[in-house]
N, CA, C and O atoms as a GROMACS GRO file, in nm:
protein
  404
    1UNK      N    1 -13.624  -2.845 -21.137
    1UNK     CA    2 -13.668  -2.820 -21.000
    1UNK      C    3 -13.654  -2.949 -20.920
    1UNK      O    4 -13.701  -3.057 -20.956
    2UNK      N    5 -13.570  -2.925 -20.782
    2UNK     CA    6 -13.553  -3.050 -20.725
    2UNK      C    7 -13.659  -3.083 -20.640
    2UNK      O    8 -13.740  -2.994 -20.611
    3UNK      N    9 -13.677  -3.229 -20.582
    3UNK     CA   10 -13.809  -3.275 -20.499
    3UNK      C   11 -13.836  -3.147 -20.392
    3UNK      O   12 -13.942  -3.088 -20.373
    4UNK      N   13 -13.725  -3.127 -20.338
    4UNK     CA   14 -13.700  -3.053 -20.180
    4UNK      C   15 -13.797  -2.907 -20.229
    4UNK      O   16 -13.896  -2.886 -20.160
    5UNK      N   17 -13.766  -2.809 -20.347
    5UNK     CA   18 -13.825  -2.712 -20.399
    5UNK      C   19 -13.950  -2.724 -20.379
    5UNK      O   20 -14.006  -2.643 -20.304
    6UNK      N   21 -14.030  -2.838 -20.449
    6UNK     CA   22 -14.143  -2.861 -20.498
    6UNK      C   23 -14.192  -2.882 -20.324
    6UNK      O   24 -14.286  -2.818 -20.277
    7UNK      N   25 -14.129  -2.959 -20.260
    7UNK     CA   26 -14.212  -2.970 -20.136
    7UNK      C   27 -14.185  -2.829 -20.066
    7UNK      O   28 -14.282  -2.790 -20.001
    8UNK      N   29 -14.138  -2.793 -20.065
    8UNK     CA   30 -14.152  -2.616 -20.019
    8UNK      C   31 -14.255  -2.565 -20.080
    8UNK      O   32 -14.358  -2.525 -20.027
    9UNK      N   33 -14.229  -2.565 -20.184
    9UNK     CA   34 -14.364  -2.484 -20.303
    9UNK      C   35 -14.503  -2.505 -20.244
    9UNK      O   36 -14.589  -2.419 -20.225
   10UNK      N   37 -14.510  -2.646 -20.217
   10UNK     CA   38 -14.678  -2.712 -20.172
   10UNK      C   39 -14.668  -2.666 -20.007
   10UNK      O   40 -14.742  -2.586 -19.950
   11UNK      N   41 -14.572  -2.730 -19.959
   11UNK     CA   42 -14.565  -2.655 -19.822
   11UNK      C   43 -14.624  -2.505 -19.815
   11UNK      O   44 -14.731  -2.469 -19.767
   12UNK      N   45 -14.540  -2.441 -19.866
   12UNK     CA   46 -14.562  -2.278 -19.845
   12UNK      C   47 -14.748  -2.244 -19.873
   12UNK      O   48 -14.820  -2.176 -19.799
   13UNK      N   49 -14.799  -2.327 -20.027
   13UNK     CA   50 -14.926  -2.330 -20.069
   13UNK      C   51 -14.993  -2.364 -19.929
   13UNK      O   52 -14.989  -2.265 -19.856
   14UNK      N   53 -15.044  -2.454 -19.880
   14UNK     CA   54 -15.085  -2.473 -19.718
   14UNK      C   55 -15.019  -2.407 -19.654
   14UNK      O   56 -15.062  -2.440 -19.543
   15UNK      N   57 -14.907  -2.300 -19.625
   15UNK     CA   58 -14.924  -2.273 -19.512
   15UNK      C   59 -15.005  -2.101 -19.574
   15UNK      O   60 -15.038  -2.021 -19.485
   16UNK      N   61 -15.020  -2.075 -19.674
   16UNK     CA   62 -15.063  -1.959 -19.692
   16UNK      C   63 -15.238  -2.010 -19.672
   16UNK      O   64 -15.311  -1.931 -19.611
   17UNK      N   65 -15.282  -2.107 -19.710
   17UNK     CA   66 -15.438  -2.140 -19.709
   17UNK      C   67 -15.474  -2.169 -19.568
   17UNK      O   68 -15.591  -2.170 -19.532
   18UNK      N   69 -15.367  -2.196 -19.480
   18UNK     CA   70 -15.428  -2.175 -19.351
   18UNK      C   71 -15.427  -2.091 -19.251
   18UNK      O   72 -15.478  -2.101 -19.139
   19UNK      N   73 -15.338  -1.971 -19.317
   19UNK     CA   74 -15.290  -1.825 -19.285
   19UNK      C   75 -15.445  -1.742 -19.306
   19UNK      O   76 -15.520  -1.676 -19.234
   20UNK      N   77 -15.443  -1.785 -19.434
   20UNK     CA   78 -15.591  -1.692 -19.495
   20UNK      C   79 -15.767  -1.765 -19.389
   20UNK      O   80 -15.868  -1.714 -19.340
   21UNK      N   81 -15.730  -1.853 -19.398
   21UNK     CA   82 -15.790  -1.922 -19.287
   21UNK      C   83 -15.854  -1.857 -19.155
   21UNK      O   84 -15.968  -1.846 -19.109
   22UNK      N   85 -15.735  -1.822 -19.119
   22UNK     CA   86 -15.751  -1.778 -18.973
   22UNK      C   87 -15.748  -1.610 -18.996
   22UNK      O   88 -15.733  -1.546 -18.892
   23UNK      N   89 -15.758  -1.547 -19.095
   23UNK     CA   90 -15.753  -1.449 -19.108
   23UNK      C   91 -15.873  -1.379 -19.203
   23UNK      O   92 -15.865  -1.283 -19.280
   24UNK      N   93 -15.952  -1.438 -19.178
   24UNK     CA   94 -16.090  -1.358 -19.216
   24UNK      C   95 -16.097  -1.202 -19.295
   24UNK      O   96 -16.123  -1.182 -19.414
   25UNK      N   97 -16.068  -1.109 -19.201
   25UNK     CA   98 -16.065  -0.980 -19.217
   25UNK      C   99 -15.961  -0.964 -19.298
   25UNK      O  100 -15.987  -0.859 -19.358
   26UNK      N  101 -15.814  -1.021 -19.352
   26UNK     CA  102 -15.778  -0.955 -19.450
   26UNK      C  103 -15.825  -1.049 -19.590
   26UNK      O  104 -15.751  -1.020 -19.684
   27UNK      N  105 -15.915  -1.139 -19.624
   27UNK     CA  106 -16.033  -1.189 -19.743
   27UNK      C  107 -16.160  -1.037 -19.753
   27UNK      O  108 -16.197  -0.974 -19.852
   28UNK      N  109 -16.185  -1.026 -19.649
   28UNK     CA  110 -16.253  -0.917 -19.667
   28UNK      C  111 -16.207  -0.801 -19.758
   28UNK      O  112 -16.260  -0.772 -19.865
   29UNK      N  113 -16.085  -0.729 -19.692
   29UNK     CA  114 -15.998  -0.620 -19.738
   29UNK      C  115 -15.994  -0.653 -19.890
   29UNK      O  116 -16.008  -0.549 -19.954
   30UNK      N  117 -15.984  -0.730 -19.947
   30UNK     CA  118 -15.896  -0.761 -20.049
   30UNK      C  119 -15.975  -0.846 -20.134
   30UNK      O  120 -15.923  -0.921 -20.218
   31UNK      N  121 -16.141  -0.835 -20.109
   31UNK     CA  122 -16.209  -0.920 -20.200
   31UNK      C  123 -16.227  -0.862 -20.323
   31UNK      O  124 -16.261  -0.943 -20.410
   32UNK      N  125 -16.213  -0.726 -20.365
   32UNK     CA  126 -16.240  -0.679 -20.486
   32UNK      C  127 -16.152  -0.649 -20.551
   32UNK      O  128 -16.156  -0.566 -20.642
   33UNK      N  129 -16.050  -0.717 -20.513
   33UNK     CA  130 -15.894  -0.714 -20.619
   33UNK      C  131 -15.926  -0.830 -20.690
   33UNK      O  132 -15.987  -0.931 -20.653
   34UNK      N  133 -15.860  -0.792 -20.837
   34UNK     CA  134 -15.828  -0.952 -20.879
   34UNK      C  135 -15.745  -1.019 -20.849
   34UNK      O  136 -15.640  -0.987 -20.792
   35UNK      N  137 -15.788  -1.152 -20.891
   35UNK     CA  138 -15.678  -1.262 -20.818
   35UNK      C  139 -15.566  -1.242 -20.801
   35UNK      O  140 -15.522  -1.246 -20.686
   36UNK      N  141 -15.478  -1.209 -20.919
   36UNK     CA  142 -15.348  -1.195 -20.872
   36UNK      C  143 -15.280  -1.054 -20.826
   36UNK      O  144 -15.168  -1.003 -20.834
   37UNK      N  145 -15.393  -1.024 -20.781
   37UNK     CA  146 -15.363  -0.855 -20.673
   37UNK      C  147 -15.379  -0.943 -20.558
   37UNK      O  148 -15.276  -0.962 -20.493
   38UNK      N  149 -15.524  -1.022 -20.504
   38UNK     CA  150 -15.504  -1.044 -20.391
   38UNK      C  151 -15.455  -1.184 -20.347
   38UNK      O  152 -15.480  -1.239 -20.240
   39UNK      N  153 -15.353  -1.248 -20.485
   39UNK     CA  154 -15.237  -1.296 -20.398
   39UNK      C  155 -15.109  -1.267 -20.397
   39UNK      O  156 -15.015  -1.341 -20.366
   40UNK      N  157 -15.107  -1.139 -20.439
   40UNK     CA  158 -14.981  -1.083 -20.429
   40UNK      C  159 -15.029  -1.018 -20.268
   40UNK      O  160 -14.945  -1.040 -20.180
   41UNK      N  161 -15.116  -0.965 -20.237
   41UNK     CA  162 -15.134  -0.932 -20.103
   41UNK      C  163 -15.129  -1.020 -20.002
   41UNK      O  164 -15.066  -0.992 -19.900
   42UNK      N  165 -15.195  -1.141 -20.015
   42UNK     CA  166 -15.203  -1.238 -19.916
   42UNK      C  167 -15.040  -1.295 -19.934
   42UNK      O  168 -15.059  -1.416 -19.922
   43UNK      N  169 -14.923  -1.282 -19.950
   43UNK     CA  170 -14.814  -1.281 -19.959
   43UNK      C  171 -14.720  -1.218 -19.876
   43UNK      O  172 -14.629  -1.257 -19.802
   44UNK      N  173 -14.800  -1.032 -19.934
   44UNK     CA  174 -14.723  -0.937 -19.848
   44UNK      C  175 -14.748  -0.946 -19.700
   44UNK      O  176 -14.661  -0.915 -19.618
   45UNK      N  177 -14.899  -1.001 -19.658
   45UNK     CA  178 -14.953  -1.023 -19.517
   45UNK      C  179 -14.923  -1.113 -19.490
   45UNK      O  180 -14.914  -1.094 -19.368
   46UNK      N  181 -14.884  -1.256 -19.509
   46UNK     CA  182 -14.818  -1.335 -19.448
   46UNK      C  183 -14.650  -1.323 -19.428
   46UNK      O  184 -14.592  -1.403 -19.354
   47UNK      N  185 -14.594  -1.240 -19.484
   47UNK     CA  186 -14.440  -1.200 -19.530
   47UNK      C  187 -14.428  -1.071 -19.383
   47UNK      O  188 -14.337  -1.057 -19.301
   48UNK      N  189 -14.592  -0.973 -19.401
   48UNK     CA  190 -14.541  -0.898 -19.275
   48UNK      C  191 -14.588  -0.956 -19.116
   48UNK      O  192 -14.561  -0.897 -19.012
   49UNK      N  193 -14.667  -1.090 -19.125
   49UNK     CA  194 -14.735  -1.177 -18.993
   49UNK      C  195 -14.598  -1.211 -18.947
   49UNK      O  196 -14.574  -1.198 -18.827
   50UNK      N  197 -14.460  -1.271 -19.067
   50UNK     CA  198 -14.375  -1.394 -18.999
   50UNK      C  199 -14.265  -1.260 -19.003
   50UNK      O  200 -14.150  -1.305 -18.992
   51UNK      N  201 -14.265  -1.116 -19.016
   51UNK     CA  202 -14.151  -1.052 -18.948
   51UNK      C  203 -14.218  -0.976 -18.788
   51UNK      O  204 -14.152  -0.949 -18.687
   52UNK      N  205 -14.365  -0.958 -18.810
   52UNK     CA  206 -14.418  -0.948 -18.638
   52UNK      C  207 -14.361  -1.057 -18.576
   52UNK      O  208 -14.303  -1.047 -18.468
   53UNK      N  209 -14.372  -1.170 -18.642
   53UNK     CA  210 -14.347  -1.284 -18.543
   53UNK      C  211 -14.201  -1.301 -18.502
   53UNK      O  212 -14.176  -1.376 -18.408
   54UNK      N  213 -14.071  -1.218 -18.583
   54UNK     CA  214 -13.953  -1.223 -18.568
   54UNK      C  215 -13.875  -1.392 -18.632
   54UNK      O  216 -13.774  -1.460 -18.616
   55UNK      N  217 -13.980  -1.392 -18.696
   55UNK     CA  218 -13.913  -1.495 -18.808
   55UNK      C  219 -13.908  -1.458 -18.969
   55UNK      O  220 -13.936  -1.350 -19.021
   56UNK      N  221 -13.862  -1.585 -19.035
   56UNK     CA  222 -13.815  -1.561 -19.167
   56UNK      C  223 -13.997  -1.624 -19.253
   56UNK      O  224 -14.083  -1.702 -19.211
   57UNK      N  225 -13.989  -1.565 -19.348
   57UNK     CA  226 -14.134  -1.663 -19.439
   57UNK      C  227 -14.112  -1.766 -19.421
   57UNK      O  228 -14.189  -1.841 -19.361
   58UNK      N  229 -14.016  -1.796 -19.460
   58UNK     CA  230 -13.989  -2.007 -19.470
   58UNK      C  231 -13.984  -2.050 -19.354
   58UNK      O  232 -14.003  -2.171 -19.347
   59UNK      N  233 -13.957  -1.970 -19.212
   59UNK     CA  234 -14.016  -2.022 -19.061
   59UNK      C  235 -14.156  -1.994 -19.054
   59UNK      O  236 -14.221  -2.084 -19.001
   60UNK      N  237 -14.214  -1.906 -19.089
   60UNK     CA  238 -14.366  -1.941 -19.100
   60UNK      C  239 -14.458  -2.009 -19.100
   60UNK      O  240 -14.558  -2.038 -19.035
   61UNK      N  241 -14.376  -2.045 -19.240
   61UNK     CA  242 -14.460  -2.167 -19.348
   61UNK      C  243 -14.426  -2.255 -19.264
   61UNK      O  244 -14.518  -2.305 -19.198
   62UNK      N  245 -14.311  -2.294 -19.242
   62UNK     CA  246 -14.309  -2.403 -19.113
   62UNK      C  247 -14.372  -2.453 -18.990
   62UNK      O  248 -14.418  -2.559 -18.946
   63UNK      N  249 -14.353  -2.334 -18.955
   63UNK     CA  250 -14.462  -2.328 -18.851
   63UNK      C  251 -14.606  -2.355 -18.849
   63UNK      O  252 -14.670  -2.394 -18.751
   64UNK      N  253 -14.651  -2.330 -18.966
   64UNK     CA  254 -14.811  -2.380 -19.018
   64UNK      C  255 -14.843  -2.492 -19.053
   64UNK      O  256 -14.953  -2.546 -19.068
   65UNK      N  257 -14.712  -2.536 -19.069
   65UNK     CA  258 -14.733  -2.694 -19.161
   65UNK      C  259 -14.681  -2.773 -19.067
   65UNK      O  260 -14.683  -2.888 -19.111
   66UNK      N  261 -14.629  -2.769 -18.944
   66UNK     CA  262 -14.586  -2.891 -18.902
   66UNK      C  263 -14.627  -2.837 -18.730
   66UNK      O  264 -14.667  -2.725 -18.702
   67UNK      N  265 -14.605  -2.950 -18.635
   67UNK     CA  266 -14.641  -2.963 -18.481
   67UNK      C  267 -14.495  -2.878 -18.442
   67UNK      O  268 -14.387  -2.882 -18.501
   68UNK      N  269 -14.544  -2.786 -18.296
   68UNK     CA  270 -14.438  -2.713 -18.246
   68UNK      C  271 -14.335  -2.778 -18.233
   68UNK      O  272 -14.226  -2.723 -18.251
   69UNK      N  273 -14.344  -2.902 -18.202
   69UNK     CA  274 -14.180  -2.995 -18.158
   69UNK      C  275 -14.141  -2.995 -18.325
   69UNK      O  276 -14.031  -2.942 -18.338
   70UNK      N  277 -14.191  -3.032 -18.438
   70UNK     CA  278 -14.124  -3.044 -18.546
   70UNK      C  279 -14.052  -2.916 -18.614
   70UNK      O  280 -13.950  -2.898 -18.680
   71UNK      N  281 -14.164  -2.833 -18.561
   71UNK     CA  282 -14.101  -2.653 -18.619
   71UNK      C  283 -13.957  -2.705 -18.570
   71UNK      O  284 -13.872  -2.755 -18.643
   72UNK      N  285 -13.944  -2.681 -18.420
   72UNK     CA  286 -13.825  -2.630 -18.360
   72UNK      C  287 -13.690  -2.707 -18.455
   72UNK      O  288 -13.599  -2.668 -18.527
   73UNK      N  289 -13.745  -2.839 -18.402
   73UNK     CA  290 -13.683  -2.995 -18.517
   73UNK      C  291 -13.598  -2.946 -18.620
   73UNK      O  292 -13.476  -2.926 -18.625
   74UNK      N  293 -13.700  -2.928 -18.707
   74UNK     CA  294 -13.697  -2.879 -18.911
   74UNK      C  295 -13.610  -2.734 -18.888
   74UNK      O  296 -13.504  -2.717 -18.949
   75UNK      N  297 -13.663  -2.632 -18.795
   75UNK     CA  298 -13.635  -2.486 -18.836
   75UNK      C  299 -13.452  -2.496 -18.789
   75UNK      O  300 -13.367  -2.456 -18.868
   76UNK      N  301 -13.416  -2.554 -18.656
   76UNK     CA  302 -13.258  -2.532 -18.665
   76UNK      C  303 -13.199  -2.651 -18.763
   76UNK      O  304 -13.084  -2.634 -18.804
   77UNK      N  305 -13.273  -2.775 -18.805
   77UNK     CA  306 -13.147  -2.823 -18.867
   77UNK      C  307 -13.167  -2.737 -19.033
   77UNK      O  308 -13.068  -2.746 -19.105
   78UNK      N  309 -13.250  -2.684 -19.072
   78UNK     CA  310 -13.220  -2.611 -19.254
   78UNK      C  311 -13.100  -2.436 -19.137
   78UNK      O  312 -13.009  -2.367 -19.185
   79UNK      N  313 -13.160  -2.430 -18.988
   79UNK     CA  314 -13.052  -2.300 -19.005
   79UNK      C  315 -12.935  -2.380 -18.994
   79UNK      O  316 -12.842  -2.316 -19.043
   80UNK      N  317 -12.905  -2.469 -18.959
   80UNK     CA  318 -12.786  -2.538 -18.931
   80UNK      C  319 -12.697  -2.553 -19.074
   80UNK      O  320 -12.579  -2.520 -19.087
   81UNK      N  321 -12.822  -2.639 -19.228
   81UNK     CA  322 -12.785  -2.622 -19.318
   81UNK      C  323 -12.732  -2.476 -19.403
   81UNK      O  324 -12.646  -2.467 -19.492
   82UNK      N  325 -12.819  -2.366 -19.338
   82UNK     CA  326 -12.771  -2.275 -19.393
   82UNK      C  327 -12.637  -2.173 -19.359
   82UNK      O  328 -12.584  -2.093 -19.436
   83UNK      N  329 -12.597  -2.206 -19.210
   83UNK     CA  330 -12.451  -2.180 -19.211
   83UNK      C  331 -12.384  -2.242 -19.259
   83UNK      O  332 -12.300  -2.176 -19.319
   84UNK      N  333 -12.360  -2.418 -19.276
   84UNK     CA  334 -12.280  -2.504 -19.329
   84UNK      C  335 -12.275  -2.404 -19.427
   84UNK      O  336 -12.195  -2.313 -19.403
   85UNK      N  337 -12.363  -2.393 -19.573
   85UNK     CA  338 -12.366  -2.340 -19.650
   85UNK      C  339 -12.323  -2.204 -19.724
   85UNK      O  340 -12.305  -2.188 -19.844
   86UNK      N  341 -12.312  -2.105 -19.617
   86UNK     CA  342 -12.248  -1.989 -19.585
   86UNK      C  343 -12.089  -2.013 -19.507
   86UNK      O  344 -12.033  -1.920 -19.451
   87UNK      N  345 -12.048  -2.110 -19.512
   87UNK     CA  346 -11.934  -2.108 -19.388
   87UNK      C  347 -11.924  -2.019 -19.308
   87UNK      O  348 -11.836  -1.934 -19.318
   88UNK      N  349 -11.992  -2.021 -19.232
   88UNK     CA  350 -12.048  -1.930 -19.095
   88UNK      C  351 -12.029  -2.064 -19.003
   88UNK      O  352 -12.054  -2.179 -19.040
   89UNK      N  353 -11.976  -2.020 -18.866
   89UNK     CA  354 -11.934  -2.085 -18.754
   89UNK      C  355 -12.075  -2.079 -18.698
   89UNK      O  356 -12.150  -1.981 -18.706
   90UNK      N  357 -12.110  -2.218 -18.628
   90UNK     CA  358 -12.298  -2.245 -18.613
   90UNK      C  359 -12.275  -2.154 -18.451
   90UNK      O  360 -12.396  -2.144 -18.431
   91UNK      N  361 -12.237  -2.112 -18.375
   91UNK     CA  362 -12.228  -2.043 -18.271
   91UNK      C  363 -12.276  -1.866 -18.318
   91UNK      O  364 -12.360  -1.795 -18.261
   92UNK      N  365 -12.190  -1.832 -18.439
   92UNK     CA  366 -12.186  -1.698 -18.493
   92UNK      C  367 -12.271  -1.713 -18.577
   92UNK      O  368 -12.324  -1.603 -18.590
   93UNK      N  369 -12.307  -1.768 -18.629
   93UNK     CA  370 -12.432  -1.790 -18.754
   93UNK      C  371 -12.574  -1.763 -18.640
   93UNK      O  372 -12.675  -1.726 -18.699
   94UNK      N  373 -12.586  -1.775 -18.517
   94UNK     CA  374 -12.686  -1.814 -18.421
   94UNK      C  375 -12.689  -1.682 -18.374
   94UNK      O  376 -12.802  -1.644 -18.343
   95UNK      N  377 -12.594  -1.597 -18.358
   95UNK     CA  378 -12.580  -1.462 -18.266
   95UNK      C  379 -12.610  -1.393 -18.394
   95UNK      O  380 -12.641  -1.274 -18.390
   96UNK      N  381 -12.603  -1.474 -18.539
   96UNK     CA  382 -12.628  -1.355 -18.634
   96UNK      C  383 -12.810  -1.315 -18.662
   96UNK      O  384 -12.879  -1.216 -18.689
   97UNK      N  385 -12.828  -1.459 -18.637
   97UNK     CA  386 -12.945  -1.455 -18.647
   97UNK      C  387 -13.067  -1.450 -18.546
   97UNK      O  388 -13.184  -1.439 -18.582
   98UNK      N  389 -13.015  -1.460 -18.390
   98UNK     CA  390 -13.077  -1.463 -18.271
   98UNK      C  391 -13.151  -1.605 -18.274
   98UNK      O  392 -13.273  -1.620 -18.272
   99UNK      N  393 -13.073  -1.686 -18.279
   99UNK     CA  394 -13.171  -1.872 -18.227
   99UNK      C  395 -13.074  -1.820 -18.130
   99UNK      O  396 -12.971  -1.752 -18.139
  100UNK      N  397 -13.171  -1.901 -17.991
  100UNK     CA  398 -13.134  -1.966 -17.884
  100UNK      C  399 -13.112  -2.093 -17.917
  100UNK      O  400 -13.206  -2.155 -17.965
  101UNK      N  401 -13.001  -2.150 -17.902
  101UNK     CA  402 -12.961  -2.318 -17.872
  101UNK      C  403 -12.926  -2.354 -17.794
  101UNK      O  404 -12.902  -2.475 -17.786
   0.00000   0.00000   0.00000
């Protein structure tokens, strides 16, 4: 597992503890599951918060973990990495995915 993974991994960990945070009422819902029912739920509810929001999980988590200027920052240069990565033209990679740039 490379550094970059692991800091995602902990990343994602905070951004789900401050998801659950601000979300009271679904701790409630889901207090009489066991643990790993209700974090397989607190998963699915943060997984269906960041497609209301018309983003990806890993823009989420981003979004929780860092200041709005850094989201914007961080979130196009990994989409930037991820057309490089796809050889997708960063114009058509953008219309594929709806960023404004």
């Amino acid at each position: 597992m490379t550094i970059k993974e692991v800091t995602q991994e902990v990343r994602h960990e905070q951004a789900l503890k401050k998801y659950v945070a601000e979300s009271p009422e679904l701790l409630d819902e889901i207090k009489d599951l066991s643990a790993d029912d209700q974090k397989d739920q607190i998963q699915w509810s943060f997984e269906d918060e960041a497609e209301a929001q018309g983003l990806q999980p890993w823009e989420l988590t981003l979004k929780y973990t860092s200041t709005p200027e850094e989201f914007e920052v961080a979130r196009l240069a990994l989409h930037k990495e991820a057309a490089e990565v796809l050889g997708v033209d960063w114009n058509e990679y953008c219309g594929m995915n709806n960023l404004a740039i």
